[in-house]
N, CA, C and O of each residue as an XYZ file, in Angstrom:
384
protein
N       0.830     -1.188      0.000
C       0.000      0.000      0.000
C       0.870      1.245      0.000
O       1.871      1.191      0.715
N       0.604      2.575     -0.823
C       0.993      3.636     -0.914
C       0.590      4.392      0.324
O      -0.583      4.609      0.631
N       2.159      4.969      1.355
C       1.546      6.196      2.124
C       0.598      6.676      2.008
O       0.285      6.649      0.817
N      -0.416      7.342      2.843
C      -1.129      7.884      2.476
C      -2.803      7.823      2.158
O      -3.767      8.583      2.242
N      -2.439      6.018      1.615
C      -3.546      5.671      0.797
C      -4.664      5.537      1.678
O      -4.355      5.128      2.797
N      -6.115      5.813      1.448
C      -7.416      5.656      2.102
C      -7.675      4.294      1.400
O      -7.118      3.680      0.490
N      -8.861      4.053      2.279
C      -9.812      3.336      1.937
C     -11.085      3.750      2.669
O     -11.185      4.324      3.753
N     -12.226      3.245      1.662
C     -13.537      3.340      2.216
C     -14.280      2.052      2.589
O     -14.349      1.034      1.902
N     -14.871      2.289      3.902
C     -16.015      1.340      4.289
C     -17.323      1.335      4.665
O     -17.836      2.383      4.273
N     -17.979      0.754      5.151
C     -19.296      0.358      5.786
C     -19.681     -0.296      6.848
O     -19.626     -1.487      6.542
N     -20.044     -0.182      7.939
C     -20.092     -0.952      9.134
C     -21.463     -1.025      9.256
O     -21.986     -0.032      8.751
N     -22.540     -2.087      9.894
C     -23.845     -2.364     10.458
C     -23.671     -2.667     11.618
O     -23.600     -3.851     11.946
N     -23.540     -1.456     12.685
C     -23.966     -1.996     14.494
C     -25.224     -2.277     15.068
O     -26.224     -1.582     15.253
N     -24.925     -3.548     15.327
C     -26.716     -4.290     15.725
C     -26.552     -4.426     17.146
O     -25.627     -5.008     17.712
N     -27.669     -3.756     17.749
C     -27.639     -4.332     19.295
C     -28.514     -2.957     20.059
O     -29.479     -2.357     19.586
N     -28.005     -2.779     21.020
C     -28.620     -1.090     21.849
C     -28.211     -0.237     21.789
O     -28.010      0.391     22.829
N     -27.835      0.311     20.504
C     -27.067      1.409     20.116
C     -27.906      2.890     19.515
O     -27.443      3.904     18.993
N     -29.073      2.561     19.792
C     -29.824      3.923     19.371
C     -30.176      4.369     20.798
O     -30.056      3.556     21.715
N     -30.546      5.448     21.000
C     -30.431      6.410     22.443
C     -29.424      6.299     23.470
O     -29.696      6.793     24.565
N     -28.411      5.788     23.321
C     -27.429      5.882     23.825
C     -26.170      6.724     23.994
O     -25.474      6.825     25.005
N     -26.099      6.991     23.455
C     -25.160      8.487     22.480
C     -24.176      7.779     21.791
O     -23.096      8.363     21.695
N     -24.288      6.418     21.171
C     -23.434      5.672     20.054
C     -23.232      6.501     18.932
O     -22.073      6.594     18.527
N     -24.291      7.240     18.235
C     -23.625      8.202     17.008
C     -22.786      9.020     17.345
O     -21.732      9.121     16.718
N     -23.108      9.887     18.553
C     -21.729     11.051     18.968
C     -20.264     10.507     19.490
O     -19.157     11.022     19.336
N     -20.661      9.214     20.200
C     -19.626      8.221     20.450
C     -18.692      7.984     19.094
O     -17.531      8.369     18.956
N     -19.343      7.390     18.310
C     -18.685      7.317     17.181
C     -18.235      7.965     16.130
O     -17.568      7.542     15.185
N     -18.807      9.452     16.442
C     -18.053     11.140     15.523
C     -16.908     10.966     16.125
O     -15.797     10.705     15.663
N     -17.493     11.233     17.856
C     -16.105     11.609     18.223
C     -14.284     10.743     18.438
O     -13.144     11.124     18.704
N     -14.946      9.503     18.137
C     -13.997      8.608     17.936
C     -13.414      8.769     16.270
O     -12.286      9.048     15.865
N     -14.521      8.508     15.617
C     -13.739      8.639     14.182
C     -12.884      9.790     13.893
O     -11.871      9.912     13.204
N     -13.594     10.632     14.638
C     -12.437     12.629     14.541
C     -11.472     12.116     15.096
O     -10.462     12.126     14.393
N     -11.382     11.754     15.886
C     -10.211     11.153     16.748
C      -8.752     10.359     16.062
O      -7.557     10.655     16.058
N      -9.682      9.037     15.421
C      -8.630      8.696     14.401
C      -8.215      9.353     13.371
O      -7.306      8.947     12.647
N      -8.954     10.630     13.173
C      -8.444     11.457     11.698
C      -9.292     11.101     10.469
O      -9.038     11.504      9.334
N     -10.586     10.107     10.883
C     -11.451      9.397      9.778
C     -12.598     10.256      9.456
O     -13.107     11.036     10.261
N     -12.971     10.086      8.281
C     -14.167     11.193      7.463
C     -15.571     10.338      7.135
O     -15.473      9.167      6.766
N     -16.768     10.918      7.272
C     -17.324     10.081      6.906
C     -18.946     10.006      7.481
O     -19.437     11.084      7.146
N     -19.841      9.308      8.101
C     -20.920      9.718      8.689
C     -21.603      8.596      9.430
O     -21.371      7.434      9.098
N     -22.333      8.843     10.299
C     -23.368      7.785     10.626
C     -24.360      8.212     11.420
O     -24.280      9.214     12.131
N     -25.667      7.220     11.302
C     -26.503      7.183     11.474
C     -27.542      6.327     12.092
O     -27.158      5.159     12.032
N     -28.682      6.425     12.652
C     -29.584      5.624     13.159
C     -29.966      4.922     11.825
O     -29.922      5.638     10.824
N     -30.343      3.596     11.664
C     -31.471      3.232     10.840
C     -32.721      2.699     11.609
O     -32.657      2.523     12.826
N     -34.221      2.359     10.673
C     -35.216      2.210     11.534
C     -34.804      0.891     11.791
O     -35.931      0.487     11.502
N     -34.221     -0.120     12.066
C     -34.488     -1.162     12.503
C     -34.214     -1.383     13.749
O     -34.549     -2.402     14.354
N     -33.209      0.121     14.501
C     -32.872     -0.064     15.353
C     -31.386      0.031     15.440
O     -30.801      0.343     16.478
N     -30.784     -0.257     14.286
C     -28.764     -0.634     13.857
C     -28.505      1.326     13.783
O     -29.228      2.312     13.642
N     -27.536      1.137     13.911
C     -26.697      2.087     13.329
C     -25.925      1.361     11.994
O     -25.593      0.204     11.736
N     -25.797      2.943     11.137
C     -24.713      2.552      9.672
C     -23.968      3.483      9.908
O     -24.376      4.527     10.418
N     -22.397      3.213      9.488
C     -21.401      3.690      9.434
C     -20.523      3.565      8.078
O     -20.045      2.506      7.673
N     -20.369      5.051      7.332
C     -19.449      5.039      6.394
C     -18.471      5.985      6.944
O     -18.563      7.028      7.591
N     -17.114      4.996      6.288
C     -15.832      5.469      6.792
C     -15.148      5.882      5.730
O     -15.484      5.432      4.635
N     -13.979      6.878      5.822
C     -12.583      6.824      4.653
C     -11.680      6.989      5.221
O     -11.789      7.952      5.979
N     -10.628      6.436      5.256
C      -9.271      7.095      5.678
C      -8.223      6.016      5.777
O      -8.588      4.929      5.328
N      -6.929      6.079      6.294
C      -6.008      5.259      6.459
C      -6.589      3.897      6.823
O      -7.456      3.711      7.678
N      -5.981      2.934      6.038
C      -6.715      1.462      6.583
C      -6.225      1.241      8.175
O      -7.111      0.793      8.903
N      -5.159      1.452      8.691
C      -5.563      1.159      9.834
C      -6.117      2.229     10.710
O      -6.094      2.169     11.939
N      -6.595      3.170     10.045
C      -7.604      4.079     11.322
C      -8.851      3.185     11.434
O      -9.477      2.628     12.336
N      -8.929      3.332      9.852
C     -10.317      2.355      9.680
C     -10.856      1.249     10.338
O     -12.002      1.155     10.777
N      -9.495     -0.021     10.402
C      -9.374     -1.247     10.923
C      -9.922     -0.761     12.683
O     -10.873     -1.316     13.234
N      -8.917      0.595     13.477
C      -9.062      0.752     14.208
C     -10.661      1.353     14.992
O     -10.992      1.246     16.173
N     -11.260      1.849     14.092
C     -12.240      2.230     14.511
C     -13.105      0.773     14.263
O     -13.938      0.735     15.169
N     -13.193     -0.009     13.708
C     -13.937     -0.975     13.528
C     -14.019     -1.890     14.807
O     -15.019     -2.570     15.035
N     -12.879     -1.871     15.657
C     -12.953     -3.315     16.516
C     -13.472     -1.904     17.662
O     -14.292     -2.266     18.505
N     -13.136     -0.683     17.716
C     -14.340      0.261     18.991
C     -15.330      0.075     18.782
O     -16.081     -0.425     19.618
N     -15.711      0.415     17.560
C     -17.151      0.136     17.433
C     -18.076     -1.169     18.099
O     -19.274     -1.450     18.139
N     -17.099     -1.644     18.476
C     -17.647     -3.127     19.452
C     -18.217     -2.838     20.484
O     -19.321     -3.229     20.863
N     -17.142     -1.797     21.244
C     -17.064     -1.361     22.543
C     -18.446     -0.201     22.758
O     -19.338     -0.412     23.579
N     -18.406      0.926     21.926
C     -19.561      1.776     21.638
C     -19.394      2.535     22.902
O     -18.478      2.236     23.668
N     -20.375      3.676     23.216
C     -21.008      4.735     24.689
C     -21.124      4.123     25.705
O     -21.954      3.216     25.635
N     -20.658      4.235     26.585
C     -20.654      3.733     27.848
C     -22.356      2.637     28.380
O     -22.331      1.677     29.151
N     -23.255      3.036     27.881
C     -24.695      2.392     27.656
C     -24.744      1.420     26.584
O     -25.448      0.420     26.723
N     -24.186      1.576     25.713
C     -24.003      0.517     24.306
C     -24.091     -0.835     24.769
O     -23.292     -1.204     25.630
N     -25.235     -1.888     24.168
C     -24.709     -3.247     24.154
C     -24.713     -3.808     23.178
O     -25.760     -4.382     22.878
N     -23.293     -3.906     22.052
C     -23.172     -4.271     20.762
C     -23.460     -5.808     20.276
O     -22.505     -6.566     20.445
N     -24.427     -6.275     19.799
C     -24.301     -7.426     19.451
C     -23.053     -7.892     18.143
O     -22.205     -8.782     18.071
N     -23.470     -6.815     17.268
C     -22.600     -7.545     15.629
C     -21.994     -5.757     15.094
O     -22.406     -4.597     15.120
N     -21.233     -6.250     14.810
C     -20.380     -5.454     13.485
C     -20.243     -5.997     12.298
O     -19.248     -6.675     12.042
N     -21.021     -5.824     11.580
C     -20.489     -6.328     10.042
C     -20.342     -5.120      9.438
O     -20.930     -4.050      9.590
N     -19.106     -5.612      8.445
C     -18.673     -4.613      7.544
C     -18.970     -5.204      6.389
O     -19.057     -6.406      6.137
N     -19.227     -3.608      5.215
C     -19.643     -3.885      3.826
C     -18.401     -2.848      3.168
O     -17.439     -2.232      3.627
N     -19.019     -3.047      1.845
C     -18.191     -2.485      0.684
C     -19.077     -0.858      0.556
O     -20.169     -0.761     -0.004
N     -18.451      0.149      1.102
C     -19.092      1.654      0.789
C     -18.657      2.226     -0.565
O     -17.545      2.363     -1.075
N     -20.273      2.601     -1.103
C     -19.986      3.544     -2.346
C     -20.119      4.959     -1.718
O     -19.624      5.808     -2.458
N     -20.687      5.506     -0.468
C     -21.730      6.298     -0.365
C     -20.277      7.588     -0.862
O     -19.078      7.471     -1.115
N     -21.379      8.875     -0.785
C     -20.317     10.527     -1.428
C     -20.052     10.704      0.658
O     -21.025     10.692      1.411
N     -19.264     10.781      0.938
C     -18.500     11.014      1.947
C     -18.167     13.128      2.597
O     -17.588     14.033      1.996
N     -18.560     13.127      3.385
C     -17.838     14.725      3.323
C     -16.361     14.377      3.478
O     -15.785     13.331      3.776
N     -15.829     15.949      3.092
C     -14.277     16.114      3.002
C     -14.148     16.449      4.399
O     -14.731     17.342      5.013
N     -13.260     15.563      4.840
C     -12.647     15.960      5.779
C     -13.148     16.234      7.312
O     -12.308     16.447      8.186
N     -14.441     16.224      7.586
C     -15.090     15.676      8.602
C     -16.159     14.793      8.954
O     -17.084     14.659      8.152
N     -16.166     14.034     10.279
C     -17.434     13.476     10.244
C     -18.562     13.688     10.765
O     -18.699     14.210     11.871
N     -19.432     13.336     10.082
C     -20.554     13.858     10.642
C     -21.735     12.715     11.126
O     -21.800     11.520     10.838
N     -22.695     13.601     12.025
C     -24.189     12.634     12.344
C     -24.925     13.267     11.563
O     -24.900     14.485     11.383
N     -25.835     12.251     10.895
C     -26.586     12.348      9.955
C     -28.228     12.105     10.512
O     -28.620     10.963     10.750
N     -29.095     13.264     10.681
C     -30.372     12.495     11.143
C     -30.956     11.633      9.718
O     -30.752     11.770      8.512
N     -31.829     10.631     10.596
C     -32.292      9.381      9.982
C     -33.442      9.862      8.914
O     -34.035      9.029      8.228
């Protein structure tokens, strides 16, 4: 891999992650690693997460996302293949 190089992803957090403060949990973690990108409630209850940035910020934010807001009880993380348009350079919460 080239310095530098990004990659983009997709995460599905299934479990008790809506009213918890898991989306701000997870801005403020992804700002943290330097990662761009957004997430959100969906209705089923999951949160979605699109990511870009260094693969191992990425990698790194993926195994927190386990851990989640101090209230969080994560059942699953699966990751997908992201097309979504991403903002530059920060992340954001997206209402549902």
């Amino acid at each position: 891999m080239a310095e530098n190089e990004t990659i983009q992803k997709g995460f599905k957090v299934v479990g008790r992650v809506q009213g918890v403060f898991y989306r701000a949990w997870t801005r403020d973690t992804a700002r943290e690693l330097g990662l761009e990108g957004t997430v959100r409630n969906l209705q089923d209850g999951s949160v979605e997460v699109h990511v870009r940035g260094e693969p191992e910020a990425v990698d790194a934010l993926e195994e927190r996302l386990w851990q989640g807001s101090q209230a969080a009880k994560v059942k699953s993380v699966e990751s997908f293949e992201s097309t979504a348009r991403l903002p530059e350079g920060d992340f954001q919460v997206l209402l549902s």
